[in-house]
PDB file with one MODEL, atoms N, CA, C and O in Angstrom:
MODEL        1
ATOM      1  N   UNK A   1     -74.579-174.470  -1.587  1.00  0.00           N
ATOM      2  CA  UNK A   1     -75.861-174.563  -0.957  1.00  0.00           C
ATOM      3  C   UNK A   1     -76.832-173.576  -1.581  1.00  0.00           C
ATOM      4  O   UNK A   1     -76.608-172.366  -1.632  1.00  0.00           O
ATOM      5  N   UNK A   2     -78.230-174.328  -2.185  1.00  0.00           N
ATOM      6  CA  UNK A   2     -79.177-173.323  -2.396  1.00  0.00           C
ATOM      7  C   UNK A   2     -80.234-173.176  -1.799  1.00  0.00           C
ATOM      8  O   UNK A   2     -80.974-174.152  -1.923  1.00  0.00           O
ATOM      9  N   UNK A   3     -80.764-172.095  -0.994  1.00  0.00           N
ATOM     10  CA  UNK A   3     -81.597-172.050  -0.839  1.00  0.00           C
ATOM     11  C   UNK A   3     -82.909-172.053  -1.435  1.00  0.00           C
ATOM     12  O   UNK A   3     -82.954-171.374  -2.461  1.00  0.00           O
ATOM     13  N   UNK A   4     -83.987-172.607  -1.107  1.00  0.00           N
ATOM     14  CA  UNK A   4     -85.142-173.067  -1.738  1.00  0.00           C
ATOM     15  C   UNK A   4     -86.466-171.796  -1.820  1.00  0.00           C
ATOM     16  O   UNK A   4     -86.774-171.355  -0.712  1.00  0.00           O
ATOM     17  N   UNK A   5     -86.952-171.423  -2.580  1.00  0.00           N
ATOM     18  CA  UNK A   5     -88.105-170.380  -2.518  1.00  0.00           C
ATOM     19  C   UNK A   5     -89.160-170.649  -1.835  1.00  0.00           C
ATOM     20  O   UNK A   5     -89.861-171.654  -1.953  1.00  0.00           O
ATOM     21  N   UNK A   6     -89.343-169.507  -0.894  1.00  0.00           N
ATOM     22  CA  UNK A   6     -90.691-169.582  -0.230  1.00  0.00           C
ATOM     23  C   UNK A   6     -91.673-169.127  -0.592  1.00  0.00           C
ATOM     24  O   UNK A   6     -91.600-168.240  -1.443  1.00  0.00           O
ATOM     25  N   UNK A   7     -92.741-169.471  -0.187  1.00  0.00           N
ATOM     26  CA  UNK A   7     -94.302-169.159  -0.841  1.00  0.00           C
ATOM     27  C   UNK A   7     -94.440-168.202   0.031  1.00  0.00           C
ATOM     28  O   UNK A   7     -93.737-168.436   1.014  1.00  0.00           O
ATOM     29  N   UNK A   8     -95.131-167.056   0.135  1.00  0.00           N
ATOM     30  CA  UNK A   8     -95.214-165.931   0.803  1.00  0.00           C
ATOM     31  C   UNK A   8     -97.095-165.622   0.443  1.00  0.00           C
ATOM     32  O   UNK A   8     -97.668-165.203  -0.562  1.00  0.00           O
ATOM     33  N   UNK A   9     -97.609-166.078   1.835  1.00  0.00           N
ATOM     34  CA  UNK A   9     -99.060-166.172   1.604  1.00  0.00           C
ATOM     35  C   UNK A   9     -99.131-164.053   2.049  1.00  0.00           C
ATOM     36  O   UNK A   9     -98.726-163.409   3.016  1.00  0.00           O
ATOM     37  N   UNK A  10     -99.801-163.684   0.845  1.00  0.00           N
ATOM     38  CA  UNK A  10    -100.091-162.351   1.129  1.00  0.00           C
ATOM     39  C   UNK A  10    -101.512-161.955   1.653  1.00  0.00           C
ATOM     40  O   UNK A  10    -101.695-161.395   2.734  1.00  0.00           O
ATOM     41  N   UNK A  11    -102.617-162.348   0.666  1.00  0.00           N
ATOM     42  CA  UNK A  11    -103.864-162.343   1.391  1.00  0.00           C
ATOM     43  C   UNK A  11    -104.752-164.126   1.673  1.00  0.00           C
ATOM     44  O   UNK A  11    -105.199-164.886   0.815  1.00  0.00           O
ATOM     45  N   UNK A  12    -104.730-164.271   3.066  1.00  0.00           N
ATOM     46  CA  UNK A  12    -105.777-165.585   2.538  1.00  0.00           C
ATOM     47  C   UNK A  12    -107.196-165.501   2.980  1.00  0.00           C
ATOM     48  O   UNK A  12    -107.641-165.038   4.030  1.00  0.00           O
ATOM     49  N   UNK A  13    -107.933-166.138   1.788  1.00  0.00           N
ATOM     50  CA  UNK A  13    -109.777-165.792   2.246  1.00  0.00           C
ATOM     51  C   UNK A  13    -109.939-167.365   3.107  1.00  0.00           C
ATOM     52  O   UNK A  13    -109.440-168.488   3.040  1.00  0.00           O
ATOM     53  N   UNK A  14    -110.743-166.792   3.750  1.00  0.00           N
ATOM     54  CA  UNK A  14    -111.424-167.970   4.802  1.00  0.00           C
ATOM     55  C   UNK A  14    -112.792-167.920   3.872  1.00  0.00           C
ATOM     56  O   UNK A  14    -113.370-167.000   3.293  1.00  0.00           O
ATOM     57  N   UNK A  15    -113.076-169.562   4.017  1.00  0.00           N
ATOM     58  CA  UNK A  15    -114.005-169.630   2.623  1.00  0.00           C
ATOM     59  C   UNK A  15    -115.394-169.315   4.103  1.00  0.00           C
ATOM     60  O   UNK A  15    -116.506-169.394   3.582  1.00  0.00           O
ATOM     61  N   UNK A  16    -115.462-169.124   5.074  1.00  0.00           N
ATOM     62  CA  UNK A  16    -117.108-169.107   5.585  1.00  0.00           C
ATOM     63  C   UNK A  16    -117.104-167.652   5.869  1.00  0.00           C
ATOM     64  O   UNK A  16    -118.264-167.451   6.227  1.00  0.00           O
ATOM     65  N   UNK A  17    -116.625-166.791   5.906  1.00  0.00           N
ATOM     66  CA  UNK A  17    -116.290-165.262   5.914  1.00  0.00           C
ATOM     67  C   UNK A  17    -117.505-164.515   5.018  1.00  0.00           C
ATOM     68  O   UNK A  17    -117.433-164.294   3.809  1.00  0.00           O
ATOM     69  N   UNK A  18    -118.426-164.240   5.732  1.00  0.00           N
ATOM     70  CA  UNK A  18    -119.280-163.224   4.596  1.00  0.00           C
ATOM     71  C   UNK A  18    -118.797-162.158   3.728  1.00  0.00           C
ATOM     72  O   UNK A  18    -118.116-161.392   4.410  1.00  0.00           O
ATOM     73  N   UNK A  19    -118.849-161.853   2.730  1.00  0.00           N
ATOM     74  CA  UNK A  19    -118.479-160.549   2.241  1.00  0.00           C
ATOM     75  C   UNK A  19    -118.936-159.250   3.118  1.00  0.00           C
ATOM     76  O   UNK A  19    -120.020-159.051   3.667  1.00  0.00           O
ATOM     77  N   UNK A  20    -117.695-158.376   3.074  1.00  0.00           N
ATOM     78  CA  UNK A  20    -118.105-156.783   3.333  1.00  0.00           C
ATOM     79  C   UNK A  20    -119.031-156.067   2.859  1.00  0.00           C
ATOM     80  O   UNK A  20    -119.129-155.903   1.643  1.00  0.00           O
ATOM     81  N   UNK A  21    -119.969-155.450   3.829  1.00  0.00           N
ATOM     82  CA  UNK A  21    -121.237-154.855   3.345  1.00  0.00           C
ATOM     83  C   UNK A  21    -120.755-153.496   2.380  1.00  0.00           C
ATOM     84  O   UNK A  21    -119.652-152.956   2.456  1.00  0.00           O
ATOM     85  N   UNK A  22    -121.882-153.091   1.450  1.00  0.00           N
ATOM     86  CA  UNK A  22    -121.376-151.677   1.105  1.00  0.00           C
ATOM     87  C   UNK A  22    -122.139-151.018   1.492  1.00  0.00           C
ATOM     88  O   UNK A  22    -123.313-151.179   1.827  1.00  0.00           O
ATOM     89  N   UNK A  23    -121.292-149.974   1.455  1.00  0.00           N
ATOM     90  CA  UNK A  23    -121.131-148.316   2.233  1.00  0.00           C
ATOM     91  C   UNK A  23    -121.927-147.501   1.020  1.00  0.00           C
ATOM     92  O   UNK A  23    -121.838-147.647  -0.199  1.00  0.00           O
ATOM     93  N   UNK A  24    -122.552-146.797   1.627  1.00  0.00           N
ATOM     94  CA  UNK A  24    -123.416-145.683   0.730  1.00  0.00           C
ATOM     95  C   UNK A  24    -122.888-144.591   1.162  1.00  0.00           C
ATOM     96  O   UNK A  24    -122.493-144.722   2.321  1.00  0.00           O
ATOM     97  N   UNK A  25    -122.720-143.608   0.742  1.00  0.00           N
ATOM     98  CA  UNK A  25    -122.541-142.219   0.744  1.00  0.00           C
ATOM     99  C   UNK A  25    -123.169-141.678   2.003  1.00  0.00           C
ATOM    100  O   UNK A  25    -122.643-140.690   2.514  1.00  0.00           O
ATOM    101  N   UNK A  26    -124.179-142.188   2.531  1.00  0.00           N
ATOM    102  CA  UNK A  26    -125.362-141.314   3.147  1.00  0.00           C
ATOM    103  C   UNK A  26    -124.645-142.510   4.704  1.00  0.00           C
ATOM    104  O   UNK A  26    -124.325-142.111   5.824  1.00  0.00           O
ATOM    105  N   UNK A  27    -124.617-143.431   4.369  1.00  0.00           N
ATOM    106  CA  UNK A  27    -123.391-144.452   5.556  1.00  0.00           C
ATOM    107  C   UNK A  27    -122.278-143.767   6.350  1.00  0.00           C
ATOM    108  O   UNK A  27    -121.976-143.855   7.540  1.00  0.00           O
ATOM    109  N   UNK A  28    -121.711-142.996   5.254  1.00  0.00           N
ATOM    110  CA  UNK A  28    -120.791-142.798   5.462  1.00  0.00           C
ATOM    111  C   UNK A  28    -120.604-140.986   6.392  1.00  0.00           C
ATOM    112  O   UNK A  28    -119.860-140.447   7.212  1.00  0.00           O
ATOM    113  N   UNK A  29    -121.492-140.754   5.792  1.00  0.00           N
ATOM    114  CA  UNK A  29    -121.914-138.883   6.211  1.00  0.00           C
ATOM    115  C   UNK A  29    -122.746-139.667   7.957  1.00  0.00           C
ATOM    116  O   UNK A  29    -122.580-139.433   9.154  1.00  0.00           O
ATOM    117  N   UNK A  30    -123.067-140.020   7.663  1.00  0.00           N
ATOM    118  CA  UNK A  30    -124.136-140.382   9.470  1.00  0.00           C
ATOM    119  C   UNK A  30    -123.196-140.613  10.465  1.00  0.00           C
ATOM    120  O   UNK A  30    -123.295-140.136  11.596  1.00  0.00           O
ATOM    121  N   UNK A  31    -121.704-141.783   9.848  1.00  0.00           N
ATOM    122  CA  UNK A  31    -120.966-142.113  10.929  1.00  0.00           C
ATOM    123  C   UNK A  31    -119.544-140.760  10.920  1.00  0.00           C
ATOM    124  O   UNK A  31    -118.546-140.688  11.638  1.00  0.00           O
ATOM    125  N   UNK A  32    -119.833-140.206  10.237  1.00  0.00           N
ATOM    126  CA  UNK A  32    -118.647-138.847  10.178  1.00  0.00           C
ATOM    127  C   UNK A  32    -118.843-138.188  10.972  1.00  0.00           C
ATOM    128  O   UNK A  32    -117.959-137.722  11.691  1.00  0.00           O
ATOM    129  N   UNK A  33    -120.551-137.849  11.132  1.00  0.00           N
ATOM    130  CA  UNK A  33    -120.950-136.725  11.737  1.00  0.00           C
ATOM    131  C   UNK A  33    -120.912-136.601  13.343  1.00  0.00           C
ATOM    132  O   UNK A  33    -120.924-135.502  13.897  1.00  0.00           O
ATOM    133  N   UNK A  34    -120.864-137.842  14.055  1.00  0.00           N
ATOM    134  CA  UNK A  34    -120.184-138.249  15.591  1.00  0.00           C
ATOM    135  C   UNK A  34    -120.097-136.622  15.826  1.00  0.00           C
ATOM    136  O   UNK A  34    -120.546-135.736  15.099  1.00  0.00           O
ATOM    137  N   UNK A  35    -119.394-136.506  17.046  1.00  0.00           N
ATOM    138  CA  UNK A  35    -119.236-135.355  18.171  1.00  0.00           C
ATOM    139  C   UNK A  35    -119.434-134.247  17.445  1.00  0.00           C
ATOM    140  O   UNK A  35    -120.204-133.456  17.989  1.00  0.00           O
ATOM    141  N   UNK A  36    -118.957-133.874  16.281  1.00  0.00           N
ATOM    142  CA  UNK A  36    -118.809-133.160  15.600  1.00  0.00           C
ATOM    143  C   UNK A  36    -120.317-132.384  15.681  1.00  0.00           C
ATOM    144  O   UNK A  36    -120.678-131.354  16.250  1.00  0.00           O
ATOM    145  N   UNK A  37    -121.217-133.655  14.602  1.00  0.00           N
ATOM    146  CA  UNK A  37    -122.722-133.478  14.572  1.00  0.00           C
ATOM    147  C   UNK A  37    -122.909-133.296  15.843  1.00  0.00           C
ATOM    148  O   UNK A  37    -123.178-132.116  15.618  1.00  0.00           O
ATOM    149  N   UNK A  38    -123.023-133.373  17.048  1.00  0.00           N
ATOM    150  CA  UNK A  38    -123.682-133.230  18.431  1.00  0.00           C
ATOM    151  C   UNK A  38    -123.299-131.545  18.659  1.00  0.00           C
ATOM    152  O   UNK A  38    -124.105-130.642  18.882  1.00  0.00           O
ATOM    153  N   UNK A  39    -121.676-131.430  18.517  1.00  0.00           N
ATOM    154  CA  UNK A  39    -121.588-130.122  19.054  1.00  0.00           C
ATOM    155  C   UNK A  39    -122.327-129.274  17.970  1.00  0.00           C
ATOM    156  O   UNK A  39    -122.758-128.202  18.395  1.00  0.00           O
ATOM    157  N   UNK A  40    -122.571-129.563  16.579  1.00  0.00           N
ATOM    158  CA  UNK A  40    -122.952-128.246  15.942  1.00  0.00           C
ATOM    159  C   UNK A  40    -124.580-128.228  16.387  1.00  0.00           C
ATOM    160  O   UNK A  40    -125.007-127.100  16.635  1.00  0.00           O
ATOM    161  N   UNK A  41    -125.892-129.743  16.567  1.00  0.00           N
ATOM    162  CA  UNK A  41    -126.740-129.376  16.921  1.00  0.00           C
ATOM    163  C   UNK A  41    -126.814-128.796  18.418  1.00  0.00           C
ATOM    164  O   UNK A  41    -127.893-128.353  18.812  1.00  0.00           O
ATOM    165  N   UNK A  42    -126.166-128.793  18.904  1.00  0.00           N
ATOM    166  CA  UNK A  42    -125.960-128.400  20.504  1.00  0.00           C
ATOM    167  C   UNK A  42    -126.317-126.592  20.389  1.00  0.00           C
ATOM    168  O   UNK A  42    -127.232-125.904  20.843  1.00  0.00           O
ATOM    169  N   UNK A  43    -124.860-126.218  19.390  1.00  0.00           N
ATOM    170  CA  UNK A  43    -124.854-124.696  19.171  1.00  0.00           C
ATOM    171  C   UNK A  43    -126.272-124.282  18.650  1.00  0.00           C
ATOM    172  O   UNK A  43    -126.775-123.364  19.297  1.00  0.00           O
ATOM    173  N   UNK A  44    -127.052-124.795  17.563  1.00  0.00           N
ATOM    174  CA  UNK A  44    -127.718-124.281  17.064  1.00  0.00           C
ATOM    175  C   UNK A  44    -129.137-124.662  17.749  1.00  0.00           C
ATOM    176  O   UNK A  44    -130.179-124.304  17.200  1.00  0.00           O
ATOM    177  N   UNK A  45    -129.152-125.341  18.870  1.00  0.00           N
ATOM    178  CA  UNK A  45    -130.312-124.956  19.657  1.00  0.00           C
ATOM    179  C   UNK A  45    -130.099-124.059  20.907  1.00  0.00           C
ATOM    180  O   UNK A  45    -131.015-123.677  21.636  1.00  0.00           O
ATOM    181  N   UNK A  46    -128.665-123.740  21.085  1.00  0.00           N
ATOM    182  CA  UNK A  46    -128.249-123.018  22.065  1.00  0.00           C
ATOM    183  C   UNK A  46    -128.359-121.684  21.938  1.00  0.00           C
ATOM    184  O   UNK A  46    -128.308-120.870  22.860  1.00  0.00           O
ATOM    185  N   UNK A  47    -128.652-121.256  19.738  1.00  0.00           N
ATOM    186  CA  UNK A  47    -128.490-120.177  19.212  1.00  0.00           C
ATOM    187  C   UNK A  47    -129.580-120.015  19.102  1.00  0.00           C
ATOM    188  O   UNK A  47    -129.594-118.833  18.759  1.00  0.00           O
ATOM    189  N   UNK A  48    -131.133-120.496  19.151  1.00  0.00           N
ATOM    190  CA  UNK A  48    -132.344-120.734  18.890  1.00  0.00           C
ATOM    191  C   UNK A  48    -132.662-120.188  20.300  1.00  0.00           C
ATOM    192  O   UNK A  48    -133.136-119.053  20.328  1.00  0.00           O
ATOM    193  N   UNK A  49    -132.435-120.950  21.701  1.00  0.00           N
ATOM    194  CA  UNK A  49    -133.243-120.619  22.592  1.00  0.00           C
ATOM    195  C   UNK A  49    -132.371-119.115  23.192  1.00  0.00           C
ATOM    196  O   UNK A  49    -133.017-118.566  24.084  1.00  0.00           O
ATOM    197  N   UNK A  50    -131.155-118.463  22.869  1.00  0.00           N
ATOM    198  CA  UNK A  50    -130.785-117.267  23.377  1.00  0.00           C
ATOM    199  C   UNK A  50    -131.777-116.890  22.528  1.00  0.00           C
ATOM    200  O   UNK A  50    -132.852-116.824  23.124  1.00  0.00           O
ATOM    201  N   UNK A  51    -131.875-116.508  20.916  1.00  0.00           N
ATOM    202  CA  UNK A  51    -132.596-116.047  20.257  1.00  0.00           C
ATOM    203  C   UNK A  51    -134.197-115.821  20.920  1.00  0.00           C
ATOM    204  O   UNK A  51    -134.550-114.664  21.148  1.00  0.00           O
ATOM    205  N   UNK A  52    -134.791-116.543  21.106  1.00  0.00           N
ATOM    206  CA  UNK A  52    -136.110-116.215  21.454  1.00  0.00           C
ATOM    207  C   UNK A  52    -136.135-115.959  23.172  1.00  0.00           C
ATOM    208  O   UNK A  52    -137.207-115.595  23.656  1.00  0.00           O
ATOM    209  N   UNK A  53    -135.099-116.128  23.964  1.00  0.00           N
ATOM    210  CA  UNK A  53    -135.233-115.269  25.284  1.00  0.00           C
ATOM    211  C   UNK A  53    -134.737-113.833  25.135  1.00  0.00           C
ATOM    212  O   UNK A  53    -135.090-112.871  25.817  1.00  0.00           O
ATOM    213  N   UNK A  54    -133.745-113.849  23.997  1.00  0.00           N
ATOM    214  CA  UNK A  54    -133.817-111.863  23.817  1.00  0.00           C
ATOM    215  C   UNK A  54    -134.934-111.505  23.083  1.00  0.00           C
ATOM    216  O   UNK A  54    -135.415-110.466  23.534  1.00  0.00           O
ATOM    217  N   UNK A  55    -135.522-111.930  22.164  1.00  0.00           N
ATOM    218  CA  UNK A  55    -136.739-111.236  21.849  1.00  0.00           C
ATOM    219  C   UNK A  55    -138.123-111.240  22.853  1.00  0.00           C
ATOM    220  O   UNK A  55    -139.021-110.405  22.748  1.00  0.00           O
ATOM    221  N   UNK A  56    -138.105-112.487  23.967  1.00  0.00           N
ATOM    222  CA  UNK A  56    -138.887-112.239  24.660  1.00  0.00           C
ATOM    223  C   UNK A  56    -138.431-110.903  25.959  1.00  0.00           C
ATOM    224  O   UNK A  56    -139.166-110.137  26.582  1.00  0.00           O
ATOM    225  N   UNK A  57    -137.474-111.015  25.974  1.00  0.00           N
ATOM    226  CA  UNK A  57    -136.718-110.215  26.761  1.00  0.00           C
ATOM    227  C   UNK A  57    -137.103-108.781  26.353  1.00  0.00           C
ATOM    228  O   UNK A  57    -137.530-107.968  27.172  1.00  0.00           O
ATOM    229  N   UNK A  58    -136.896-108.455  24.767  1.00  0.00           N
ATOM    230  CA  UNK A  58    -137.309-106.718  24.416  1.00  0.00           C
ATOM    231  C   UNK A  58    -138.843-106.482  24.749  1.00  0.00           C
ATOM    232  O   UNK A  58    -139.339-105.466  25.236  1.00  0.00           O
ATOM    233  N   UNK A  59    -139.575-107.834  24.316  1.00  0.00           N
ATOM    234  CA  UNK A  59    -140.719-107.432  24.117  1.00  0.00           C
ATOM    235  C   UNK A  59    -141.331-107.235  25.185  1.00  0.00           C
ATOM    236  O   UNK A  59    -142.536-107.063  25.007  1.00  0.00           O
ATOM    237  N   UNK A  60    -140.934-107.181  26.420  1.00  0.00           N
ATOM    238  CA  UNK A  60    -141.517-106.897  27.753  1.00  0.00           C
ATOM    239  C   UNK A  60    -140.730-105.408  28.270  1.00  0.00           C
ATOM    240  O   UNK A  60    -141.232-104.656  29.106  1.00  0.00           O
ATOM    241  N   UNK A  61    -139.473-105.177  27.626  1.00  0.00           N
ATOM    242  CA  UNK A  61    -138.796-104.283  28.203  1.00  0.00           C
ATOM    243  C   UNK A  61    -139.113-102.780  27.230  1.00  0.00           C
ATOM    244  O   UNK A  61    -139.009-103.062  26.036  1.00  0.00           O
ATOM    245  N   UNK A  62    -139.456-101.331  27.445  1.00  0.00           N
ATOM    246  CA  UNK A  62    -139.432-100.536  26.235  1.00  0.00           C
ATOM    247  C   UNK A  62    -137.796-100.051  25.472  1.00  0.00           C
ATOM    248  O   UNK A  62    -136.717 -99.939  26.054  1.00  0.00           O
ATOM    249  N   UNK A  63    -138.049 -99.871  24.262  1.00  0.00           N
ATOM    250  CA  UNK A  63    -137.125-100.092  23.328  1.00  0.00           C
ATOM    251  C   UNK A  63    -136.543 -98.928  23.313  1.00  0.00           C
ATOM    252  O   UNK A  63    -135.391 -98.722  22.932  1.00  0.00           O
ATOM    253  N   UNK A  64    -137.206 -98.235  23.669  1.00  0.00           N
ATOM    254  CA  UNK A  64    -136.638 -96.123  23.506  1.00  0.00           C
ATOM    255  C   UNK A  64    -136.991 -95.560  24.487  1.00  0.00           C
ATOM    256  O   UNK A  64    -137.984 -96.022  25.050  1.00  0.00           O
ATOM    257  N   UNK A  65    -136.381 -94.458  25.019  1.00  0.00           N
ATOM    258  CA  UNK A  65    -136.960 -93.590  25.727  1.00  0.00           C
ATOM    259  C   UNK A  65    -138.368 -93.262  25.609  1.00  0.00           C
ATOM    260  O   UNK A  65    -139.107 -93.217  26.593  1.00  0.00           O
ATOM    261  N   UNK A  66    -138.742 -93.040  24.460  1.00  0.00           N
ATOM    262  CA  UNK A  66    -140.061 -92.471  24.416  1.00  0.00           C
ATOM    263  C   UNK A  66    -141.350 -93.126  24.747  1.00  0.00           C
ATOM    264  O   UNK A  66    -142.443 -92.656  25.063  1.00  0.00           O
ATOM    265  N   UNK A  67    -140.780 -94.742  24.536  1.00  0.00           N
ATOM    266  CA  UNK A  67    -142.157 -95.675  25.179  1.00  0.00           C
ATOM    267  C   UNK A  67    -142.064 -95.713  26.646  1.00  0.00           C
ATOM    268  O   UNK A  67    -143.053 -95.950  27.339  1.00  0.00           O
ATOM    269  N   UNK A  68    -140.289 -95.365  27.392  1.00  0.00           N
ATOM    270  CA  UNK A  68    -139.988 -95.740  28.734  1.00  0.00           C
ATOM    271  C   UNK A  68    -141.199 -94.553  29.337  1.00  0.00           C
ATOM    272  O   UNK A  68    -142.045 -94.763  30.207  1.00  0.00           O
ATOM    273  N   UNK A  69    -140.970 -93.328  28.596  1.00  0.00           N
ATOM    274  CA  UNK A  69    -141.904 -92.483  29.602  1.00  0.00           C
ATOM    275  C   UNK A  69    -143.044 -92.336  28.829  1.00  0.00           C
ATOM    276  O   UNK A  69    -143.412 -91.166  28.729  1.00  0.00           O
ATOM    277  N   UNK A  70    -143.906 -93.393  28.089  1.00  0.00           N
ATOM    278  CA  UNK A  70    -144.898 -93.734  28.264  1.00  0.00           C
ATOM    279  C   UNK A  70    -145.765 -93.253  26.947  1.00  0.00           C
ATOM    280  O   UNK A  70    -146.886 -93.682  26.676  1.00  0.00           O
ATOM    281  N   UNK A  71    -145.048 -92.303  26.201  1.00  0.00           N
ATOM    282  CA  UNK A  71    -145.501 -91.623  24.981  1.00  0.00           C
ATOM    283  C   UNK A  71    -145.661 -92.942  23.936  1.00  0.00           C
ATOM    284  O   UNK A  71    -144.885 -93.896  23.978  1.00  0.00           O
ATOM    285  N   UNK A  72    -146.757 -92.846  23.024  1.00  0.00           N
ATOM    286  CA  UNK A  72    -147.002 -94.040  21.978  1.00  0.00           C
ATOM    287  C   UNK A  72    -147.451 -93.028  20.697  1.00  0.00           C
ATOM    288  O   UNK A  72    -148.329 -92.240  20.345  1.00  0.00           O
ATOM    289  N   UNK A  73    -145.678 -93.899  20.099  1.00  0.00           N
ATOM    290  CA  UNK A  73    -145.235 -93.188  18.838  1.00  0.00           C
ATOM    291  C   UNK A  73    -145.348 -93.793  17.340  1.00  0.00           C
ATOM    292  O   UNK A  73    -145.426 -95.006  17.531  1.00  0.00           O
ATOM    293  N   UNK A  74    -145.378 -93.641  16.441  1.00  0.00           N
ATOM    294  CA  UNK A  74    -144.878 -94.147  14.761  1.00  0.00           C
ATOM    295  C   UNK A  74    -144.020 -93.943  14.290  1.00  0.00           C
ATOM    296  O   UNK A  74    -143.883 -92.784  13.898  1.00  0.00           O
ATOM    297  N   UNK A  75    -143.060 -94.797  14.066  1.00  0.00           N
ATOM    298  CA  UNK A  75    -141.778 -94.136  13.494  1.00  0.00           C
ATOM    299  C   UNK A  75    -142.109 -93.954  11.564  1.00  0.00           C
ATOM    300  O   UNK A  75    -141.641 -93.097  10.815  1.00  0.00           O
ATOM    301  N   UNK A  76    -142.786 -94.771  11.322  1.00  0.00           N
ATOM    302  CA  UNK A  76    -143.636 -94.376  10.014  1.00  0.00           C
ATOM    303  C   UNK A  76    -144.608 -93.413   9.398  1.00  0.00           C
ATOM    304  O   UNK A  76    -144.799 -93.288   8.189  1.00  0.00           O
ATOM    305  N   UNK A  77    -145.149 -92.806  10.273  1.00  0.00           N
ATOM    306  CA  UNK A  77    -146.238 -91.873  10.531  1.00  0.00           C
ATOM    307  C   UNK A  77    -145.417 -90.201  10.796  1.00  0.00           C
ATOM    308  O   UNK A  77    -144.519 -89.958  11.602  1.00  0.00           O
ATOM    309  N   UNK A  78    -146.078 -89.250   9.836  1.00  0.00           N
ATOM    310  CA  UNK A  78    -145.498 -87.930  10.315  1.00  0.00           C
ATOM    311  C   UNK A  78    -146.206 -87.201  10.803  1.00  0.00           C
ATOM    312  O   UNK A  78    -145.791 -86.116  11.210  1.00  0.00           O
TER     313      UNK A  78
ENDMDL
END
């Protein structure tokens, strides 16, 4: 008894199947950047608005003793 060879379909195209779009570089960086991109712009407006509430923060508060009691000094000036 011999057995007979089978045809072994590996890829088949469906003829109404559009072709696969291509991918650009810049495609590919936009859909990478998911959660990832969110958490880093997240940090860096999180690092932006501490940033300008401590500088608004000094600039109301005095920086040295010497402005606390009221003396107005130059640290450039001798």
């Amino acid at each position: 008894m011999q057995q007979e060879a089978q045809t072994v379909t590996i890829v088949q195209l469906e003829p109404d199947q559009k072709p696969a779009k291509d991918l650009s570089m810049i495609d590919v960086s936009i859909a990478a950047f998911g959660l990832t991109g969110v958490i880093m712009v997240a940090a860096l407006a999180a690092g932006l608005i501490a940033g300008a509430g401590y500088i608004w923060y000094r600039s109301r508060r005095a920086v040295t003793l010497i402005e606390a009691r009221g003396h107005q000094h130059n640290l450039f000036r001798s």
